[in-house]
DSSP file (Angstrom, degrees, kcal/mol; ACC not computed):
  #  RESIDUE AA STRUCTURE BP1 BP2  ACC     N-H-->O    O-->H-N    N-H-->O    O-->H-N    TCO  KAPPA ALPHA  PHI   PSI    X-CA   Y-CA   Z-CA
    1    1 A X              0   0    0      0, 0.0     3,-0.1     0, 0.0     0, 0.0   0.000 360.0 360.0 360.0  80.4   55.8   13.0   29.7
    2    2 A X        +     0   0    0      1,-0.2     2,-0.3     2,-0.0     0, 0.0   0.660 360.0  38.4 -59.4 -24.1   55.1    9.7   30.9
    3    3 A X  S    S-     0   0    0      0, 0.0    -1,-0.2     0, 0.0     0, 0.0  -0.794  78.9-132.0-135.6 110.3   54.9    8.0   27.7
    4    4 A X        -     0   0    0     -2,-0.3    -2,-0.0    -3,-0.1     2,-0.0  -0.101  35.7-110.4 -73.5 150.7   57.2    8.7   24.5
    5    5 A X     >  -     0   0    0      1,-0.1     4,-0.9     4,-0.0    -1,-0.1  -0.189  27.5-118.9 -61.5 178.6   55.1    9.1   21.4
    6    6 A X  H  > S+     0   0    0      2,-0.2     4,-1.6     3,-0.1    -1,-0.1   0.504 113.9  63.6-103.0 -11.9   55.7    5.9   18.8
    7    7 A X  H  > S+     0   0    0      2,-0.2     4,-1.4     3,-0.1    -1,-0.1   0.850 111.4  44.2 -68.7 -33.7   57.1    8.0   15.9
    8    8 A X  H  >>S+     0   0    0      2,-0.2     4,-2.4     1,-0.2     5,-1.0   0.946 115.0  49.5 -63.7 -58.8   60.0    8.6   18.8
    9    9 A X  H  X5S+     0   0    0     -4,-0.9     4,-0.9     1,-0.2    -2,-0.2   0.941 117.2  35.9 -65.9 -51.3   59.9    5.1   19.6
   10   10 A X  H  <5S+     0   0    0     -4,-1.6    -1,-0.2     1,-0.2    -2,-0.2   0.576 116.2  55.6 -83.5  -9.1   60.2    3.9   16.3
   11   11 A X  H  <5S+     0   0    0     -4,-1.4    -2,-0.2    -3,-0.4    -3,-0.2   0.785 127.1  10.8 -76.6 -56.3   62.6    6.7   15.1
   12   12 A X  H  <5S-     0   0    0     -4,-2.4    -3,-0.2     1,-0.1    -2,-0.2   0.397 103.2-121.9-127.7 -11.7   65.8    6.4   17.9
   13   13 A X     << -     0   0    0     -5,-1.0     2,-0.4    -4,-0.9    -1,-0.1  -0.240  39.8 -60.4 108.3 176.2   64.7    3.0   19.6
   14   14 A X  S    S-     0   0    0     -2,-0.1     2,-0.2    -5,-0.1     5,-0.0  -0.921  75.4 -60.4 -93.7 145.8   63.9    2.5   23.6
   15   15 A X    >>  -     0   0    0     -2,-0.4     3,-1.5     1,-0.1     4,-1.4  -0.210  32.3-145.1  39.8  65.6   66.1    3.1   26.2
   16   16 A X  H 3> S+     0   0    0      1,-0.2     4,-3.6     2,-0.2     5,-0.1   0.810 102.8  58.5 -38.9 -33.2   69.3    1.3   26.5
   17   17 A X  H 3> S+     0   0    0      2,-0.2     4,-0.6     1,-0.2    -1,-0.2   0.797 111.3  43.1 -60.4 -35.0   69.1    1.3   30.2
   18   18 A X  H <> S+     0   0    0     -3,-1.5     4,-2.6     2,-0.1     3,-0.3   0.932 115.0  51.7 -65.1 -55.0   65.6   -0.6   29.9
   19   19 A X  H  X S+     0   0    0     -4,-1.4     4,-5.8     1,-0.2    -2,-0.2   0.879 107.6  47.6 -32.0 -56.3   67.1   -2.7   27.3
   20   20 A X  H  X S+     0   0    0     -4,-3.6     4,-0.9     1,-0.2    -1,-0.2   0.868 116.4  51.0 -55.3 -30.1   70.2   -3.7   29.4
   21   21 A X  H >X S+     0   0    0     -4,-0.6     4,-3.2    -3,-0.3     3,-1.1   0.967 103.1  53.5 -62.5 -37.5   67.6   -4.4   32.3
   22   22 A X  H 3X S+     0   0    0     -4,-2.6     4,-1.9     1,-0.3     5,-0.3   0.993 113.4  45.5 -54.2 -71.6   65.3   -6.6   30.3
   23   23 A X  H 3X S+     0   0    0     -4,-5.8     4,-0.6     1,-0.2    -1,-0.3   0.527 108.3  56.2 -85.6  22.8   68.5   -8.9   29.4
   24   24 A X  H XX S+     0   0    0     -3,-1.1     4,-0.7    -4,-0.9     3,-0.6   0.854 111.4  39.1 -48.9 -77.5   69.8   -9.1   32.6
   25   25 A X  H 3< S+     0   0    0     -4,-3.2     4,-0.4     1,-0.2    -2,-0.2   0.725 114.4  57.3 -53.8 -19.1   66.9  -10.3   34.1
   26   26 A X  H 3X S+     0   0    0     -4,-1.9     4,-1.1    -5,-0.2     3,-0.5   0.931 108.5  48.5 -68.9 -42.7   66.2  -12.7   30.8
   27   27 A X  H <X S+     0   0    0     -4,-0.6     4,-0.8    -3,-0.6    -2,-0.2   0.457 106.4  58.9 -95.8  15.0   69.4  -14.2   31.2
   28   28 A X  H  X S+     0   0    0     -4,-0.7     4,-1.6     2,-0.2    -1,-0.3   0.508 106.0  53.5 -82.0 -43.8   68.8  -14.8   35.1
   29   29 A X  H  > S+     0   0    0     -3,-0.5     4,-0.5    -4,-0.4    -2,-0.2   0.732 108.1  39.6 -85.9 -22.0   66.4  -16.4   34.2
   30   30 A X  H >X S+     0   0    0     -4,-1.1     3,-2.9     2,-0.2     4,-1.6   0.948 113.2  57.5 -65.9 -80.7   67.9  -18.9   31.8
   31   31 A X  H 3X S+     0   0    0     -4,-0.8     4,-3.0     1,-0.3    -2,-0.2   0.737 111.5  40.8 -43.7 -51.8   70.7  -19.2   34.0
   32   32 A X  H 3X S+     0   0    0     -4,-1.6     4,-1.6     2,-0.2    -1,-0.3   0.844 117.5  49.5 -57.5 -39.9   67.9  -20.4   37.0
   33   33 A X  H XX S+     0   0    0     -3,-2.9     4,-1.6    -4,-0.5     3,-1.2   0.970 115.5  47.5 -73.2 -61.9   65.7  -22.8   34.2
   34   34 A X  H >< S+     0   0    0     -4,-1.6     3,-0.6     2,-0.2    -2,-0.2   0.861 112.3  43.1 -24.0 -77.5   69.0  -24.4   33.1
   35   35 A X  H 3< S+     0   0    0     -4,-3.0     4,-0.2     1,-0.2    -1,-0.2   0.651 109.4  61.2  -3.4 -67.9   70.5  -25.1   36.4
   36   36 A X  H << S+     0   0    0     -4,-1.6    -2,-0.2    -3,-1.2    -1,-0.2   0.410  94.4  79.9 -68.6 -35.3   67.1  -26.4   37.7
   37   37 A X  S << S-     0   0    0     -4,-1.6     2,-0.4    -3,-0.6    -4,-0.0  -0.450 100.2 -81.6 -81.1 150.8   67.1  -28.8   35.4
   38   38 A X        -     0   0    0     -2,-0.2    -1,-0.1     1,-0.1    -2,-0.1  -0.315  35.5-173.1 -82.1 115.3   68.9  -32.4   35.2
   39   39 A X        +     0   0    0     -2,-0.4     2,-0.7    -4,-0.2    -1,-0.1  -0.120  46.4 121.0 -67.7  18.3   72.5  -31.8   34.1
   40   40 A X        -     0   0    0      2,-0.0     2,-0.3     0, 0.0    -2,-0.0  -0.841  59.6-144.7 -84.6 112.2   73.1  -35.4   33.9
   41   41 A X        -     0   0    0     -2,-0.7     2,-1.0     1,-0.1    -2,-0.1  -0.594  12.8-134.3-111.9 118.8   74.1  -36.0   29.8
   42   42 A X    >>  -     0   0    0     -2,-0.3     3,-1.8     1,-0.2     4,-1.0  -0.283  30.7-179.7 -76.6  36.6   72.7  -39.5   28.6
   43   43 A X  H 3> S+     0   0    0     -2,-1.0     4,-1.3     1,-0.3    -1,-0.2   0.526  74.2  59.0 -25.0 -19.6   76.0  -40.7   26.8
   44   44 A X  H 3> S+     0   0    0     -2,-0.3     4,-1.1     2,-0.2    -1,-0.3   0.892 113.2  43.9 -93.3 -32.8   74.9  -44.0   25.6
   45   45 A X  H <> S+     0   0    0     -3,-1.8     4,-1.1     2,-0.2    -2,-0.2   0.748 104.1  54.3 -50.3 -35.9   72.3  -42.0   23.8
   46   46 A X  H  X S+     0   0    0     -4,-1.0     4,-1.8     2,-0.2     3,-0.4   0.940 112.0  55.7 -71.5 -63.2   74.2  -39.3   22.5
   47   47 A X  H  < S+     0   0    0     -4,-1.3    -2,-0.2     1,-0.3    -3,-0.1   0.618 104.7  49.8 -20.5 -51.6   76.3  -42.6   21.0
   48   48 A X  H  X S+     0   0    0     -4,-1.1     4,-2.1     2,-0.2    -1,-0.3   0.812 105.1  57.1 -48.4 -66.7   73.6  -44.1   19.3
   49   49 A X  H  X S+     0   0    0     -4,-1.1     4,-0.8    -3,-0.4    -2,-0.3   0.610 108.3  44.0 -62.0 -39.1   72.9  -40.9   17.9
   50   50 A X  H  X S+     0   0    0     -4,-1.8     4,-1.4     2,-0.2    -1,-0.3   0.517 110.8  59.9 -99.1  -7.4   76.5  -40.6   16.2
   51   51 A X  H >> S+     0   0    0      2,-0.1     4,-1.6     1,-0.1     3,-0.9   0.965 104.3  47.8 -63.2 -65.5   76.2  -44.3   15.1
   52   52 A X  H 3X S+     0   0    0     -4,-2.1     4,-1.5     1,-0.2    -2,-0.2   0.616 112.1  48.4 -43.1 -35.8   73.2  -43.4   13.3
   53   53 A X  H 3X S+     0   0    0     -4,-0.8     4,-1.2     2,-0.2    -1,-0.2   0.905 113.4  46.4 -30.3 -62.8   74.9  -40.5   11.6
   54   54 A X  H XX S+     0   0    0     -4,-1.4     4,-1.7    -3,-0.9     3,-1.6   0.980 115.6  51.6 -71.3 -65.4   78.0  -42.6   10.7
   55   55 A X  H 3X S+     0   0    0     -4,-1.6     4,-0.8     1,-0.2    -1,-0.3   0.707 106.7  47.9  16.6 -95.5   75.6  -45.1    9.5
   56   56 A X  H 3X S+     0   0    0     -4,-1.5     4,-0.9     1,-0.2    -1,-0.2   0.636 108.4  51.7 -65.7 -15.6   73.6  -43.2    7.4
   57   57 A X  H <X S+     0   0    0     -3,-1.6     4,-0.6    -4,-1.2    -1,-0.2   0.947 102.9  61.5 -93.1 -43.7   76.5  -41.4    5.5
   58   58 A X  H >< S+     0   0    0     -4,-1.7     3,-1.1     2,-0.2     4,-0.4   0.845 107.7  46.1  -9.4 -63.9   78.0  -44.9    4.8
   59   59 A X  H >X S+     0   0    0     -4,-0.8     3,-1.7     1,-0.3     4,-0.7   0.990 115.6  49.1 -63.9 -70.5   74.4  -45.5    2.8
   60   60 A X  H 3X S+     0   0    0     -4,-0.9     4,-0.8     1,-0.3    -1,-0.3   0.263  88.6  81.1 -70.4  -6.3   74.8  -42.2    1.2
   61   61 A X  H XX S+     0   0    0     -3,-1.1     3,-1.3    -4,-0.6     4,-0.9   0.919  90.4  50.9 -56.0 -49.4   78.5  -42.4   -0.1
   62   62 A X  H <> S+     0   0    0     -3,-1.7     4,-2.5    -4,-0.4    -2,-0.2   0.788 105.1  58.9-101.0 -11.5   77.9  -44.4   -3.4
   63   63 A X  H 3X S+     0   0    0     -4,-0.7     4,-1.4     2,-0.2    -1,-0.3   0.889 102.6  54.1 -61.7 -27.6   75.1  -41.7   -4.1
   64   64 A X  H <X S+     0   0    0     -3,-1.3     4,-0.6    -4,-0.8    -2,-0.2   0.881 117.0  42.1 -55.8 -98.0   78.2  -38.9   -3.9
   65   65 A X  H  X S+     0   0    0     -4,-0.9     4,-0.6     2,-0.2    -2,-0.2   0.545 108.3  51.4 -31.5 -60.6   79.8  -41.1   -6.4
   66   66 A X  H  < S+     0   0    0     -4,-2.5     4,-0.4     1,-0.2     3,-0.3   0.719 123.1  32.2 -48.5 -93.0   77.0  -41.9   -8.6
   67   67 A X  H >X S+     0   0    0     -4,-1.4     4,-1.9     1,-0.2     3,-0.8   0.527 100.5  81.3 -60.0 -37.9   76.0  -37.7   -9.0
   68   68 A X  H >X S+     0   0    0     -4,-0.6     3,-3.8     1,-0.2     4,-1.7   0.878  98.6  40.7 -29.7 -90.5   79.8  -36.2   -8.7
   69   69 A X  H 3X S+     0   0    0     -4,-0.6     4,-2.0    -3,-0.3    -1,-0.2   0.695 115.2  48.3 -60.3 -16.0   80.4  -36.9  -12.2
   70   70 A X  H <4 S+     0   0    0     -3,-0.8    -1,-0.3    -4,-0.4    -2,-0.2   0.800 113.6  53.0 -64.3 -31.8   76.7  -35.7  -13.5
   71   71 A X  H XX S+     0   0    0     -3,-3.8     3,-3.8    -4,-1.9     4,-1.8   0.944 109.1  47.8 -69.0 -56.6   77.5  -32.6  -11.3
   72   72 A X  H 3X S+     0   0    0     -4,-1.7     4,-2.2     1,-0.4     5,-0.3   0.951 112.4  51.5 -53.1 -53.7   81.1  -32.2  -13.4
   73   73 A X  H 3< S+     0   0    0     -4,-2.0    -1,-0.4    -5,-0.3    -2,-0.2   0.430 107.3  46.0 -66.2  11.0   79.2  -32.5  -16.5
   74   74 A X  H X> S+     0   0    0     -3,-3.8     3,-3.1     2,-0.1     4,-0.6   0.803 116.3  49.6-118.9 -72.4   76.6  -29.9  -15.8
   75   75 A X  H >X S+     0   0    0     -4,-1.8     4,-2.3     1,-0.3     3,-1.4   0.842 110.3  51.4 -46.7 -59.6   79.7  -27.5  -14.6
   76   76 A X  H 3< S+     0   0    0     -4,-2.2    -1,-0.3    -5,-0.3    -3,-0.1   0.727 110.6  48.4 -38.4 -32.1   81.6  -28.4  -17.9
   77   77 A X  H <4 S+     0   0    0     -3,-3.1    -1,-0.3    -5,-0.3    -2,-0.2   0.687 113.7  47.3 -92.2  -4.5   78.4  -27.4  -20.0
   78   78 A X  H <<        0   0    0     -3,-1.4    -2,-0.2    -4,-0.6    -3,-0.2   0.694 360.0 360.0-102.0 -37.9   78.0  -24.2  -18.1
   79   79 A X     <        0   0    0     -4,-2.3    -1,-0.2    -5,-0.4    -2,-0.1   0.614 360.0 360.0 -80.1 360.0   81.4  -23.3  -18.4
């Protein structure tokens, strides 16, 4: 019996032993793309990036304030 029926398959699952191969060899493969590729980490970019964050929550504080107390009043009518 070279091939399991699909009620079988779809009943109890594959093979763990195929499974375990399968992600061995996926993560072999990761491990190889990863590597292969330049691990050099652009810090003044990454920098930038948390400026622009901090930035943009700055903008976005006095909109928390303005809607907090419309939120409390919605929670106060509910309640």
């Amino acid at each position: 019996m070279a091939q399991k029926d699909i009620f079988s398959a779809m009943m109890f699952g594959q093979p763990l032993e195929k499974e375990k191969e399968k992600n061995k060899s996926e993560t072999k493969e990761e491990r190889e793309d990863t590597s292969s590729s330049d691990d050099s980490i652009d810090y003044m970019h990454v920098m930038n990036q948390i400026g622009n964050i901090m930035n943009s929550i700055d903008e976005l504080k006095p909109v928390f304030k303005d809607v907090g107390p419309m939120i409390s009043a919605f929670k106060k009518k509910l309640s």
